[in-house]
PDBQT receptor file of N, H, CA, C and O in Angstrom, charges set to zero:
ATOM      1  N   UNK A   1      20.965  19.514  51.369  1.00  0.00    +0.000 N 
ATOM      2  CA  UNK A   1      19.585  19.957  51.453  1.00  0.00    +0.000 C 
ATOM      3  C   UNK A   1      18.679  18.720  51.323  1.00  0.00    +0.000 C 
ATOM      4  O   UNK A   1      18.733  17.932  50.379  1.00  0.00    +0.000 OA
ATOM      5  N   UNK A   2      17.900  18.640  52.296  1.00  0.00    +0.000 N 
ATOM      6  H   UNK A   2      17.856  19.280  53.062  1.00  0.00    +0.000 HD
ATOM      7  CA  UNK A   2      17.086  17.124  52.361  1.00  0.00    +0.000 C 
ATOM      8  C   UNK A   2      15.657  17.473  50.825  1.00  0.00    +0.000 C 
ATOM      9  O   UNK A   2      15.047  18.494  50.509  1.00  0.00    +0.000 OA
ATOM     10  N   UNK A   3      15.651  16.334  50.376  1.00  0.00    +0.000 N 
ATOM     11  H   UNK A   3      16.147  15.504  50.633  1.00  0.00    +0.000 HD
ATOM     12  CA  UNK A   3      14.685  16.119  49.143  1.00  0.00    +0.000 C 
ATOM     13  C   UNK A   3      13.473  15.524  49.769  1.00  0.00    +0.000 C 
ATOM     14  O   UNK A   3      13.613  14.657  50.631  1.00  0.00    +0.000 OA
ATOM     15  N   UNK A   4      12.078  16.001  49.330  1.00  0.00    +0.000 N 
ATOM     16  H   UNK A   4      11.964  16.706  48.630  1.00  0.00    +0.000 HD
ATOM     17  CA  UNK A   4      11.008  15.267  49.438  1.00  0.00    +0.000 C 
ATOM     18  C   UNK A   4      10.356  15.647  48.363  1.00  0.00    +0.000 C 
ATOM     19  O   UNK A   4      10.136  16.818  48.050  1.00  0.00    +0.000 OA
ATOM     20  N   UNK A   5       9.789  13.979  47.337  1.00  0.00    +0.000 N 
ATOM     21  H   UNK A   5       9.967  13.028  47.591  1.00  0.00    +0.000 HD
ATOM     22  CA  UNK A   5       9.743  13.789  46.351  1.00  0.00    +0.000 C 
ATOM     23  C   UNK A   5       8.226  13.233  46.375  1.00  0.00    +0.000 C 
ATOM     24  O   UNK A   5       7.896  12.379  47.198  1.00  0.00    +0.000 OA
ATOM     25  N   UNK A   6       7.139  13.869  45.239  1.00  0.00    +0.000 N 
ATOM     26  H   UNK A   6       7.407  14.563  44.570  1.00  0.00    +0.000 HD
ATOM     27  CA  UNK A   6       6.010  13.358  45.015  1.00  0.00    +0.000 C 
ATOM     28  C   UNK A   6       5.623  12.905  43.482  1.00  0.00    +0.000 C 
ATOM     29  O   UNK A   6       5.897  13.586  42.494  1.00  0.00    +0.000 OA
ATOM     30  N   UNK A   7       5.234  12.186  43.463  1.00  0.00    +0.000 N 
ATOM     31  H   UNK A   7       5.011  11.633  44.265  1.00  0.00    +0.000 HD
ATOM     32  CA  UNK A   7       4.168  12.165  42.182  1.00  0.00    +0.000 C 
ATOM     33  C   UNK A   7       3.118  12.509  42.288  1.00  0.00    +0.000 C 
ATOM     34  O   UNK A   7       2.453  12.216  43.282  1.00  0.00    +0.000 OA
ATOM     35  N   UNK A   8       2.628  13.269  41.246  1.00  0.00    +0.000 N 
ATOM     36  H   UNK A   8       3.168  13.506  40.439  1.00  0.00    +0.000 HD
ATOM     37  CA  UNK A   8       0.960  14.023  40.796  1.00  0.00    +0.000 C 
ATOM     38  C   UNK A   8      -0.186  13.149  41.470  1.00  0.00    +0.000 C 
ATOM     39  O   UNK A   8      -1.041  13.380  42.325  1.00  0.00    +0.000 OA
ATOM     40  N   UNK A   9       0.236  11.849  40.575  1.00  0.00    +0.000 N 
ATOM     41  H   UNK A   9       0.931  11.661  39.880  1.00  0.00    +0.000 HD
ATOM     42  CA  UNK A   9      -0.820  10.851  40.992  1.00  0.00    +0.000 C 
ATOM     43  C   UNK A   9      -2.606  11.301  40.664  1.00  0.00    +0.000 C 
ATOM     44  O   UNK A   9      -3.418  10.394  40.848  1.00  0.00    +0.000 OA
ATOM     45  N   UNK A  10      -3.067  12.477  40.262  1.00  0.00    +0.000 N 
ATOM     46  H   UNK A  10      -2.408  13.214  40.112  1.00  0.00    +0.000 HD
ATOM     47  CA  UNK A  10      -4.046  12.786  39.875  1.00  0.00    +0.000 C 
ATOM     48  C   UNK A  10      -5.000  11.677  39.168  1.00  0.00    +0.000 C 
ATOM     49  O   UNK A  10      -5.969  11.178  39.741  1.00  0.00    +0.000 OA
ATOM     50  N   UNK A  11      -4.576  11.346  37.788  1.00  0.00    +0.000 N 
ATOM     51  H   UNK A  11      -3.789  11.751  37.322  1.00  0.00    +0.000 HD
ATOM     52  CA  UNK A  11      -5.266  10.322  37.059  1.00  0.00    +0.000 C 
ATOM     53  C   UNK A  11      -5.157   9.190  38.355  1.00  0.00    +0.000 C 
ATOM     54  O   UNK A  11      -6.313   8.959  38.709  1.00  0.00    +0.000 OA
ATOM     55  N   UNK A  12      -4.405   8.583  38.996  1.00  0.00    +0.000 N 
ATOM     56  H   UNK A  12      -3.466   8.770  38.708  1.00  0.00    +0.000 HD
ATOM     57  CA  UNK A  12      -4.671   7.490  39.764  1.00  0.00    +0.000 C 
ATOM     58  C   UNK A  12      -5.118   7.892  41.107  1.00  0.00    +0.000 C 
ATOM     59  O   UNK A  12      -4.922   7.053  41.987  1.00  0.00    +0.000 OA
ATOM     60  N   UNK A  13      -5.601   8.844  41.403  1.00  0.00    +0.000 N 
ATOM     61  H   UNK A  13      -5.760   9.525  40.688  1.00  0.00    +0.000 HD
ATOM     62  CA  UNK A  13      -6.202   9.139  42.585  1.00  0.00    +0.000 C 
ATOM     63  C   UNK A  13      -7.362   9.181  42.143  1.00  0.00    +0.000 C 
ATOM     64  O   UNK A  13      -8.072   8.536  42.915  1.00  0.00    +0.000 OA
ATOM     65  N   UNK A  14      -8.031   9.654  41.191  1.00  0.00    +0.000 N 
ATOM     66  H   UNK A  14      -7.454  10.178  40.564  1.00  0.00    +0.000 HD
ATOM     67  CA  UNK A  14      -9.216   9.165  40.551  1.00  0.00    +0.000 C 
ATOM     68  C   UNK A  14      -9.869   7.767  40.816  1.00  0.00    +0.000 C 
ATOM     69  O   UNK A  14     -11.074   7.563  40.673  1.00  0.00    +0.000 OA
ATOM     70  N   UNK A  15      -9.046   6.912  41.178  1.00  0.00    +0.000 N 
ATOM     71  H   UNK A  15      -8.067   7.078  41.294  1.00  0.00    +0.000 HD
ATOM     72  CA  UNK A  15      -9.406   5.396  41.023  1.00  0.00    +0.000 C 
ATOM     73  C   UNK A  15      -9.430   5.142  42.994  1.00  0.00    +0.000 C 
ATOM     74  O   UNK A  15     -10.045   4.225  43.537  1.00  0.00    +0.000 OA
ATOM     75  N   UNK A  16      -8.837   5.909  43.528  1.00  0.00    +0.000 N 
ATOM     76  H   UNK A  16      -8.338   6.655  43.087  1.00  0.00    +0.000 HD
ATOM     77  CA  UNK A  16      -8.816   5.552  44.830  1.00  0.00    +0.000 C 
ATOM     78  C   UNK A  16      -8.774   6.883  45.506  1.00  0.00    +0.000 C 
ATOM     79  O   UNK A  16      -8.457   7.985  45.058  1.00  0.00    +0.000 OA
ATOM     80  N   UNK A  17      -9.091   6.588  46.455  1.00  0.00    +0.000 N 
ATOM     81  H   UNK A  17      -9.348   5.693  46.819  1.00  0.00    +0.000 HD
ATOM     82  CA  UNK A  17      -9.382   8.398  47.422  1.00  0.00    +0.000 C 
ATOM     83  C   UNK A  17      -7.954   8.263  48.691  1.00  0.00    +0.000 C 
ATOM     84  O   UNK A  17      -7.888   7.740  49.803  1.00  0.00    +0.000 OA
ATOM     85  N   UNK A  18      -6.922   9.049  47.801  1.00  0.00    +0.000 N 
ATOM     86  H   UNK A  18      -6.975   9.474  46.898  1.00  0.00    +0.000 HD
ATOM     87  CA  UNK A  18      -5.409   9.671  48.557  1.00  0.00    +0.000 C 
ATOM     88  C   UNK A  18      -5.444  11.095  47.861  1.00  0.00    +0.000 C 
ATOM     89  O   UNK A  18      -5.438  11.643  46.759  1.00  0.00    +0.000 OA
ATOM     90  N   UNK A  19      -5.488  11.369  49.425  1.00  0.00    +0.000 N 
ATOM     91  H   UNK A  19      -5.492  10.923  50.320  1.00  0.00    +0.000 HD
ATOM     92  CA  UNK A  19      -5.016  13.004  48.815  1.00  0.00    +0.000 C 
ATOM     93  C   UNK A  19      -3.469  13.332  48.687  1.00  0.00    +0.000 C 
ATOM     94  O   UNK A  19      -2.755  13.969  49.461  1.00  0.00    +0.000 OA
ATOM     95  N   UNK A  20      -3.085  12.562  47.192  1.00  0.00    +0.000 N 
ATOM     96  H   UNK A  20      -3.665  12.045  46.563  1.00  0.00    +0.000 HD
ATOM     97  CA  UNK A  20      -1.560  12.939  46.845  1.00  0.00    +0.000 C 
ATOM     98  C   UNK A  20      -0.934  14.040  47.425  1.00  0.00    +0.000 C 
ATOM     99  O   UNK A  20      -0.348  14.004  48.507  1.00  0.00    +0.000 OA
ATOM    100  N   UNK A  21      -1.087  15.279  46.520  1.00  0.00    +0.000 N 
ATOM    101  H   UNK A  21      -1.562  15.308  45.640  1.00  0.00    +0.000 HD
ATOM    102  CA  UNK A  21      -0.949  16.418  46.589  1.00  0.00    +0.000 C 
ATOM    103  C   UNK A  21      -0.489  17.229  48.183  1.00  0.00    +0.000 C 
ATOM    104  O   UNK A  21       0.496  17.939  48.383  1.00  0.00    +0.000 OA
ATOM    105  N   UNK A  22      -1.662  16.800  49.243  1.00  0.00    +0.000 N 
ATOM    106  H   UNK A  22      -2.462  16.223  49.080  1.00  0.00    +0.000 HD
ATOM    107  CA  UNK A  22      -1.922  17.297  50.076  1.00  0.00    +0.000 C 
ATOM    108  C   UNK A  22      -0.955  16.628  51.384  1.00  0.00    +0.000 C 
ATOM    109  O   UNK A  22      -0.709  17.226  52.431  1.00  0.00    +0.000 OA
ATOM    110  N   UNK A  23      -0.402  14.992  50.961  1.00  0.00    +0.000 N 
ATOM    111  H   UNK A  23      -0.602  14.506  50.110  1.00  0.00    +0.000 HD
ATOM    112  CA  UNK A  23       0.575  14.356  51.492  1.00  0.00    +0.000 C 
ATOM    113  C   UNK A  23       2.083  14.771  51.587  1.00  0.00    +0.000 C 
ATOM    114  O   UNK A  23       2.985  14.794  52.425  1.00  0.00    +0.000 OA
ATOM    115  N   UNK A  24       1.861  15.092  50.247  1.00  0.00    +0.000 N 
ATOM    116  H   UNK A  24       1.129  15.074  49.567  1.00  0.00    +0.000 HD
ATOM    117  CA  UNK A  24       3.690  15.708  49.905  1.00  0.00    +0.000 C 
ATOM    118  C   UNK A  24       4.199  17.082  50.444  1.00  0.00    +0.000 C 
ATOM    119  O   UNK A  24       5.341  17.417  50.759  1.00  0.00    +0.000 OA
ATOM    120  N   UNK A  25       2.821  17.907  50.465  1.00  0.00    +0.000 N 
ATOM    121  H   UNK A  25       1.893  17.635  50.210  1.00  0.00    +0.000 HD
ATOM    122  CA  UNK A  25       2.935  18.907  50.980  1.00  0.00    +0.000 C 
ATOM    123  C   UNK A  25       3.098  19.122  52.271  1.00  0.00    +0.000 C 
ATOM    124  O   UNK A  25       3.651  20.184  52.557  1.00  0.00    +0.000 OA
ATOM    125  N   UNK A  26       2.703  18.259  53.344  1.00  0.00    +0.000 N 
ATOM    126  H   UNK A  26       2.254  17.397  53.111  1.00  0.00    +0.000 HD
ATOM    127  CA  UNK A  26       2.474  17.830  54.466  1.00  0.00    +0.000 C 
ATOM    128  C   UNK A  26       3.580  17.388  54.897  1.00  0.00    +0.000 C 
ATOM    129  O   UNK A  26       3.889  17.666  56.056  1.00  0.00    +0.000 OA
ATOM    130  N   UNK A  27       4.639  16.429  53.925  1.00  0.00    +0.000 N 
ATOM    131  H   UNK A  27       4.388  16.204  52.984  1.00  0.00    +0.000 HD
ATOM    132  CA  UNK A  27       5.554  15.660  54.585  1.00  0.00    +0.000 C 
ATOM    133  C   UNK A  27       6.508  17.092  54.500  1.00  0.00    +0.000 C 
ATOM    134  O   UNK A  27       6.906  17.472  55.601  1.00  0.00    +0.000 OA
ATOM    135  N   UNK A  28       6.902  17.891  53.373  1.00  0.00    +0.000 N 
ATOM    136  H   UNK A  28       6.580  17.582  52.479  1.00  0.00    +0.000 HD
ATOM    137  CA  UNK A  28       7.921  18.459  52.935  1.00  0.00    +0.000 C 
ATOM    138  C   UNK A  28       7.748  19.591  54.552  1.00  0.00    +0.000 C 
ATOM    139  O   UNK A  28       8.712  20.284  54.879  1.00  0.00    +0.000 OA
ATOM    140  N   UNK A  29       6.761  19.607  55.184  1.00  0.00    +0.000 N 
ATOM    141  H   UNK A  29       5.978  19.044  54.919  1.00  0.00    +0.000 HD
ATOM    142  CA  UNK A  29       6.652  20.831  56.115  1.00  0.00    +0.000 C 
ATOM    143  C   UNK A  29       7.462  20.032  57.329  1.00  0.00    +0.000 C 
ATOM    144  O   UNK A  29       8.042  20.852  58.041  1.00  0.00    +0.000 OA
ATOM    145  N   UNK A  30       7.660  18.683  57.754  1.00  0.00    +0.000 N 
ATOM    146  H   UNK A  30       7.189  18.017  57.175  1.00  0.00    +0.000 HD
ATOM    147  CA  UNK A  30       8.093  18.163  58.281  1.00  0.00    +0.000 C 
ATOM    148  C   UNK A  30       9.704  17.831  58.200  1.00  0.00    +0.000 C 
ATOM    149  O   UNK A  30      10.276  17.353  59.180  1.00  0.00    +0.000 OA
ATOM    150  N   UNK A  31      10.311  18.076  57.128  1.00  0.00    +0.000 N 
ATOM    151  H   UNK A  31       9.846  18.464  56.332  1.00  0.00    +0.000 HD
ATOM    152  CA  UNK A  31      11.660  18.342  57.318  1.00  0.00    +0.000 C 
ATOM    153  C   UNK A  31      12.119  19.491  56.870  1.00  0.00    +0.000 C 
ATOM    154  O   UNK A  31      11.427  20.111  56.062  1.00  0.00    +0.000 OA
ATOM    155  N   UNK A  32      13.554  20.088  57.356  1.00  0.00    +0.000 N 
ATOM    156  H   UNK A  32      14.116  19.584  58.013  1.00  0.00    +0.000 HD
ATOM    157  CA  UNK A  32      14.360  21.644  57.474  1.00  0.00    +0.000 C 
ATOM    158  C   UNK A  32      14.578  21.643  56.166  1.00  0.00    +0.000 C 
ATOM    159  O   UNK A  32      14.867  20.572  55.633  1.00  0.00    +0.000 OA
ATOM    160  N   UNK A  33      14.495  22.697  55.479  1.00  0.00    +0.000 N 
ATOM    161  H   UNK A  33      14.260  23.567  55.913  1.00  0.00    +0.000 HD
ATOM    162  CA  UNK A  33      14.992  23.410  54.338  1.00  0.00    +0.000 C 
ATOM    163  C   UNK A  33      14.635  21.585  53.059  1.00  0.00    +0.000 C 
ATOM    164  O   UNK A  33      15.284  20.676  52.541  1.00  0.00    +0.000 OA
ATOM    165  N   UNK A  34      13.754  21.881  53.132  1.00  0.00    +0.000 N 
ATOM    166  H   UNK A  34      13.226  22.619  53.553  1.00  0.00    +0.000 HD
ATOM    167  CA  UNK A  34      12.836  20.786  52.542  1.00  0.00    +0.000 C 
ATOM    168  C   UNK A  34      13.378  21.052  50.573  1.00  0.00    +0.000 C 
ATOM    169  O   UNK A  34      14.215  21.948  50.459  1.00  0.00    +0.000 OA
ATOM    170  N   UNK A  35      13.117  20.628  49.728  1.00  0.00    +0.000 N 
ATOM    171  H   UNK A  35      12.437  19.900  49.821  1.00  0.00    +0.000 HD
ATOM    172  CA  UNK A  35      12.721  21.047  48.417  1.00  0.00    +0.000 C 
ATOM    173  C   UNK A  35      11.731  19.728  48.082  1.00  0.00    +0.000 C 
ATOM    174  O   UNK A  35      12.114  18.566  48.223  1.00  0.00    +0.000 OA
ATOM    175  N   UNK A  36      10.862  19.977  47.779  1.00  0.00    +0.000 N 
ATOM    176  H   UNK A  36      10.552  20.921  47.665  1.00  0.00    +0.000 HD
ATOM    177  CA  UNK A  36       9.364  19.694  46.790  1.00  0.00    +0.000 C 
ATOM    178  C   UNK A  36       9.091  19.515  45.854  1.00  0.00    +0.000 C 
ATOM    179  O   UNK A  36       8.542  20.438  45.253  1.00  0.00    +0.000 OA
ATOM    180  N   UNK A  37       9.364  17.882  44.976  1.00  0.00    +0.000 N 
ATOM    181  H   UNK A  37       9.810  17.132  45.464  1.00  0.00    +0.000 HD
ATOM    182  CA  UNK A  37       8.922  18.323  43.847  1.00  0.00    +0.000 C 
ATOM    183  C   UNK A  37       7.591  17.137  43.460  1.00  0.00    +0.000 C 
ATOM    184  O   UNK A  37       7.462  15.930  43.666  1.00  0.00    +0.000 OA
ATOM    185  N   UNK A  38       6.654  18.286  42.746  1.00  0.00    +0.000 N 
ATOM    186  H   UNK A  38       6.759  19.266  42.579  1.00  0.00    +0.000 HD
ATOM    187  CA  UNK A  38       5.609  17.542  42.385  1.00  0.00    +0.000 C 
ATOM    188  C   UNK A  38       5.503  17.574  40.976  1.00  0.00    +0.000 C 
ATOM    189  O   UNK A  38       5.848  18.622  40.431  1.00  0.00    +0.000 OA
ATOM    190  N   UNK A  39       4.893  16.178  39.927  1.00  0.00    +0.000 N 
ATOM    191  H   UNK A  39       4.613  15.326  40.370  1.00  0.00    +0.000 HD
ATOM    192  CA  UNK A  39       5.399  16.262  38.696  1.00  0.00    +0.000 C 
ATOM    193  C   UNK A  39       3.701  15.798  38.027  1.00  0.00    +0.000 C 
ATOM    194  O   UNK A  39       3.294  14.636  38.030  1.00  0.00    +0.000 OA
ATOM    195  N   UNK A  40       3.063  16.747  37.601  1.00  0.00    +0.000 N 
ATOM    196  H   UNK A  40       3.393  17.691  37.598  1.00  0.00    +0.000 HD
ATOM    197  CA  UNK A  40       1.729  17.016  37.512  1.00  0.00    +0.000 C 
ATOM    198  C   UNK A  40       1.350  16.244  36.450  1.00  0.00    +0.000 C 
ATOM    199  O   UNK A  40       1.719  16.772  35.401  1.00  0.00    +0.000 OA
ATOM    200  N   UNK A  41       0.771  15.220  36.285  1.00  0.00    +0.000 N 
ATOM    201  H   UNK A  41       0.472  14.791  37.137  1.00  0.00    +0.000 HD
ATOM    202  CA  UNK A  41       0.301  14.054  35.414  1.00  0.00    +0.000 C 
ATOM    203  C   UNK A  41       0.790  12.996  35.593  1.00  0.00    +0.000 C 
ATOM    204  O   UNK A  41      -0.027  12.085  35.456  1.00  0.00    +0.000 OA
ATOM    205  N   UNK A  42       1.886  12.650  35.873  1.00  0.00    +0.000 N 
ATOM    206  H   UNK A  42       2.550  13.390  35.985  1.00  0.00    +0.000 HD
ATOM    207  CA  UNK A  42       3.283  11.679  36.153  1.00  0.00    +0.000 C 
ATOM    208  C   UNK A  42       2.337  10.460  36.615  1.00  0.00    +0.000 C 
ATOM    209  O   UNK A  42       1.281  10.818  37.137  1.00  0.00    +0.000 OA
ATOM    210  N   UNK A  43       2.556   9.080  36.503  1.00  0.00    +0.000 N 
ATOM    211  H   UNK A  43       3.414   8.790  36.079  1.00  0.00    +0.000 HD
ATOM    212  CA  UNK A  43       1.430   8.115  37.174  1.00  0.00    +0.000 C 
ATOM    213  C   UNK A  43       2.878   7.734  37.949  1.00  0.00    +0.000 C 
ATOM    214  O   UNK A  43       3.994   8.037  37.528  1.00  0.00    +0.000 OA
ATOM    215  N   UNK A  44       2.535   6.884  39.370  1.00  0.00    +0.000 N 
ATOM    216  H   UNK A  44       1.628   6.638  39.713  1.00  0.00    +0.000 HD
ATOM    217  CA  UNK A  44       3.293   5.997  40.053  1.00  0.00    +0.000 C 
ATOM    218  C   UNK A  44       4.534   5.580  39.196  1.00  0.00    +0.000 C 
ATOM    219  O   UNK A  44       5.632   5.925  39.631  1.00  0.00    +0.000 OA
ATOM    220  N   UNK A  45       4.469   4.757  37.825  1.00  0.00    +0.000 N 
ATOM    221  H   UNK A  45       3.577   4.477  37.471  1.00  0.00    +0.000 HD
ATOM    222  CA  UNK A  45       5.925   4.295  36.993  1.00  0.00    +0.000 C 
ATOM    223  C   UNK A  45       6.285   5.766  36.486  1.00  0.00    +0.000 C 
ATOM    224  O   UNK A  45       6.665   5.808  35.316  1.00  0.00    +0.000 OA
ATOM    225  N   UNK A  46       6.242   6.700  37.016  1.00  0.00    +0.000 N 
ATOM    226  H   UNK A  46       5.933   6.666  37.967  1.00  0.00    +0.000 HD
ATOM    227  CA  UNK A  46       7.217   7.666  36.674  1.00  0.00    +0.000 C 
ATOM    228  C   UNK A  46       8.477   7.720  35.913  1.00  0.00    +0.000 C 
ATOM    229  O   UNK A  46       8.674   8.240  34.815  1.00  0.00    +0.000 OA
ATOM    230  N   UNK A  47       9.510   6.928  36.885  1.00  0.00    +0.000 N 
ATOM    231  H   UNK A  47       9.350   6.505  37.777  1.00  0.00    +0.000 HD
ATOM    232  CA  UNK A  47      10.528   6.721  36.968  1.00  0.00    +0.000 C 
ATOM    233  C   UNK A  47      10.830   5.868  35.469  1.00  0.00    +0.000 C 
ATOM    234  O   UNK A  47      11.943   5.960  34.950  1.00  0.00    +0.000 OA
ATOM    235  N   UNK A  48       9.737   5.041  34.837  1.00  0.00    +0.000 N 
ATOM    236  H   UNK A  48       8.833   4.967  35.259  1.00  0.00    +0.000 HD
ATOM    237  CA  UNK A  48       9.716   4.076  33.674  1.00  0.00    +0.000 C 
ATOM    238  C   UNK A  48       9.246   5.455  32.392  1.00  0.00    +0.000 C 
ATOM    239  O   UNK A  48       9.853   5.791  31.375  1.00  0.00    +0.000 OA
ATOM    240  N   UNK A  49       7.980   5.976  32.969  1.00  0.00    +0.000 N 
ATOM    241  H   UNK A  49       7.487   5.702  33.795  1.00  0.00    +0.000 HD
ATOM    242  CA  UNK A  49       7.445   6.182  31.738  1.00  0.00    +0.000 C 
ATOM    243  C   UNK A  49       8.387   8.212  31.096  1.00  0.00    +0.000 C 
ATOM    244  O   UNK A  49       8.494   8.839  30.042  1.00  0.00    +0.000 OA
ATOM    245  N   UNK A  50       8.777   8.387  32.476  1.00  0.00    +0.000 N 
ATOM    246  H   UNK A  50       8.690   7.878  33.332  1.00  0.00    +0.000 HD
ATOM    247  CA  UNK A  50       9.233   9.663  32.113  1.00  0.00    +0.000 C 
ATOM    248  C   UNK A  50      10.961   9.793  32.681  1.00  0.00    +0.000 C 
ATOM    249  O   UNK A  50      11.372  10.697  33.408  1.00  0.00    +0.000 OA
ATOM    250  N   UNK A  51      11.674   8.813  32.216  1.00  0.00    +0.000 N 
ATOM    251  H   UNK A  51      11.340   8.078  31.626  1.00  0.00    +0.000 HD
ATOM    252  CA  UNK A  51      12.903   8.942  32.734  1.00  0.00    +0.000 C 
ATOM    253  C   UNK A  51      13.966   9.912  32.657  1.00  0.00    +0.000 C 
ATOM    254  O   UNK A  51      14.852   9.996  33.508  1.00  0.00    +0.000 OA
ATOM    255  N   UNK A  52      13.875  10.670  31.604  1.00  0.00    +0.000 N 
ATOM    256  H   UNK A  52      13.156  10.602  30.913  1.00  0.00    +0.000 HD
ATOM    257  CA  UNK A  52      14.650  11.839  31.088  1.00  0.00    +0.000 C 
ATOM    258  C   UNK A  52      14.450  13.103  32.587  1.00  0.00    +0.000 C 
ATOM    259  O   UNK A  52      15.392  13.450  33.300  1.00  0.00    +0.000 OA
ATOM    260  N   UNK A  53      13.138  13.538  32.730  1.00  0.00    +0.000 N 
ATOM    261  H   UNK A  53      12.372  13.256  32.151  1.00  0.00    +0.000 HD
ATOM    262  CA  UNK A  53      12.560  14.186  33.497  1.00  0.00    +0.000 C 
ATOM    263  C   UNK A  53      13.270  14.003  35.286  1.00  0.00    +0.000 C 
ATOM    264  O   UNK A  53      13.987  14.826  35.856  1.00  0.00    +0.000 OA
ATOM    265  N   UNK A  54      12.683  12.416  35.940  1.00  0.00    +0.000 N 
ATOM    266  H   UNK A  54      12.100  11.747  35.477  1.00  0.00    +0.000 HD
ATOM    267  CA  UNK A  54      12.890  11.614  36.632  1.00  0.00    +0.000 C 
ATOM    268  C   UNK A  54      14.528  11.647  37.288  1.00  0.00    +0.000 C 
ATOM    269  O   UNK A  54      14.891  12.288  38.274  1.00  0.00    +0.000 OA
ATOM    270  N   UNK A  55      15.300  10.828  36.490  1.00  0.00    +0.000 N 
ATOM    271  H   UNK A  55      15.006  10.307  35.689  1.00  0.00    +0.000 HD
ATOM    272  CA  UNK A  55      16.539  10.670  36.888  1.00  0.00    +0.000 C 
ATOM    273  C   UNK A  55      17.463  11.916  37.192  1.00  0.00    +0.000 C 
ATOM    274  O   UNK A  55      18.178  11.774  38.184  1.00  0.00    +0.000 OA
ATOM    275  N   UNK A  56      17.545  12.811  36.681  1.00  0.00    +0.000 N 
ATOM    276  H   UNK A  56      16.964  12.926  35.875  1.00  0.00    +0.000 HD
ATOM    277  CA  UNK A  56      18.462  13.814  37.147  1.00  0.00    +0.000 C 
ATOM    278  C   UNK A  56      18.026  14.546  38.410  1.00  0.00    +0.000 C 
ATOM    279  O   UNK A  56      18.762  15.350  38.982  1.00  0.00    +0.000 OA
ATOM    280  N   UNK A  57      16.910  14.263  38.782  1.00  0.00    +0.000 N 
ATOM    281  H   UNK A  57      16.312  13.610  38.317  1.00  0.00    +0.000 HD
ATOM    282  CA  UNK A  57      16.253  15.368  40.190  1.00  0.00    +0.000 C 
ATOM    283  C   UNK A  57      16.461  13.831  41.518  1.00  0.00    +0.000 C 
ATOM    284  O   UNK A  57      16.383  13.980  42.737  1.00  0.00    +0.000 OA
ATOM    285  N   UNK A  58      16.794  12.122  40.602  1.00  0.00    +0.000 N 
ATOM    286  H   UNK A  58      16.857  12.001  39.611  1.00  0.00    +0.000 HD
ATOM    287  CA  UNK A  58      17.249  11.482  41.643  1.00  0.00    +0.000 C 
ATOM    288  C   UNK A  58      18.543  11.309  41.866  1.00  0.00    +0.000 C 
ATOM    289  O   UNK A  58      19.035  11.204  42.989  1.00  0.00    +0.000 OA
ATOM    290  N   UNK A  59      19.133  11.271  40.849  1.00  0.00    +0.000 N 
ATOM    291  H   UNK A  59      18.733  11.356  39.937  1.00  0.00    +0.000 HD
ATOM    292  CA  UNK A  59      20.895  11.774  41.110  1.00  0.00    +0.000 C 
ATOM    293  C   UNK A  59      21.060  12.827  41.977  1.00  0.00    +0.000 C 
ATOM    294  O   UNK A  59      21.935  12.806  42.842  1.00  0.00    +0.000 OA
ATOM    295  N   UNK A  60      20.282  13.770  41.822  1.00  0.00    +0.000 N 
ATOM    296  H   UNK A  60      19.571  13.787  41.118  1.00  0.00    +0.000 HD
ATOM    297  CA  UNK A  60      20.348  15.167  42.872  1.00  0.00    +0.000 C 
ATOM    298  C   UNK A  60      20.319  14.729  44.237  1.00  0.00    +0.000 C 
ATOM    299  O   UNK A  60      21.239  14.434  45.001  1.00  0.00    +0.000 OA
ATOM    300  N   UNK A  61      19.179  14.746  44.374  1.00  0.00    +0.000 N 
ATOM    301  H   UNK A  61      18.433  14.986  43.754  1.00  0.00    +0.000 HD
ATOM    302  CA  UNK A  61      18.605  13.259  45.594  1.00  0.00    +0.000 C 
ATOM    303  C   UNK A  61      19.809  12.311  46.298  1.00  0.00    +0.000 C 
ATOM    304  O   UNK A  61      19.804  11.941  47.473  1.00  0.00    +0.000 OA
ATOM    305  N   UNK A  62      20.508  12.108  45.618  1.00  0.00    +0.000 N 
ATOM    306  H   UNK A  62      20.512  12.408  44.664  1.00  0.00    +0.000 HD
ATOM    307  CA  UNK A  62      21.352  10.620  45.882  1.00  0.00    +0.000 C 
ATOM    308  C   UNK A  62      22.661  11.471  46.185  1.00  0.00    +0.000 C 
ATOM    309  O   UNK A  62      23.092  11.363  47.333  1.00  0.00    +0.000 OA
ATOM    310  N   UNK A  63      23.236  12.164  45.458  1.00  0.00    +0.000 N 
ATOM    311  H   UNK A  63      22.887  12.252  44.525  1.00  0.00    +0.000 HD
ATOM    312  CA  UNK A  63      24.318  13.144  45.775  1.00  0.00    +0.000 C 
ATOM    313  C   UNK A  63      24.336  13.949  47.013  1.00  0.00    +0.000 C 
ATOM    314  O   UNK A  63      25.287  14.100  47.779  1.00  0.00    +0.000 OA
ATOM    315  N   UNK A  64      23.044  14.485  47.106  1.00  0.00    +0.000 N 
ATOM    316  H   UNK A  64      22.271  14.362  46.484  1.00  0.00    +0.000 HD
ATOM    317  CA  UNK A  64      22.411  15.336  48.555  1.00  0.00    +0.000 C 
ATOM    318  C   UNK A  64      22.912  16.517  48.473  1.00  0.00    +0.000 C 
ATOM    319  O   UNK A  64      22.659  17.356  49.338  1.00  0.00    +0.000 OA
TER     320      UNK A  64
């Protein structure tokens, strides 16, 4: 099952005009049997600041 993966990005979209949200949603419509995940506060170092969360949905990811 193909993965498409977002961050919230909210607090840092504040600082610059990307419509996060509206990207991920956009891409995930673009591939078959898509899964979506958006992680609501999460900044860009995700992967640093929330790793517990993070790593097991990229092992998922990586396994396929």
């Amino acid at each position: 099952m193909p993965y498409v993966t977002t961050a919230d990005g909210a607090e840092d979209s504040k600082k610059i005009d990307v419509p996060c949200q509206s990207t991920g949603v956009l891409s995930a419509t673009l591939v078959q049997q898509p899964t979506l995940k958006i992680y609501p506060g999460f900044p860009h170092g995700m992967c640093t600041t929330h790793p517990e969360v993070i790593n097991p949905d990229l092992l998922a990811f990586i396994k396929g």
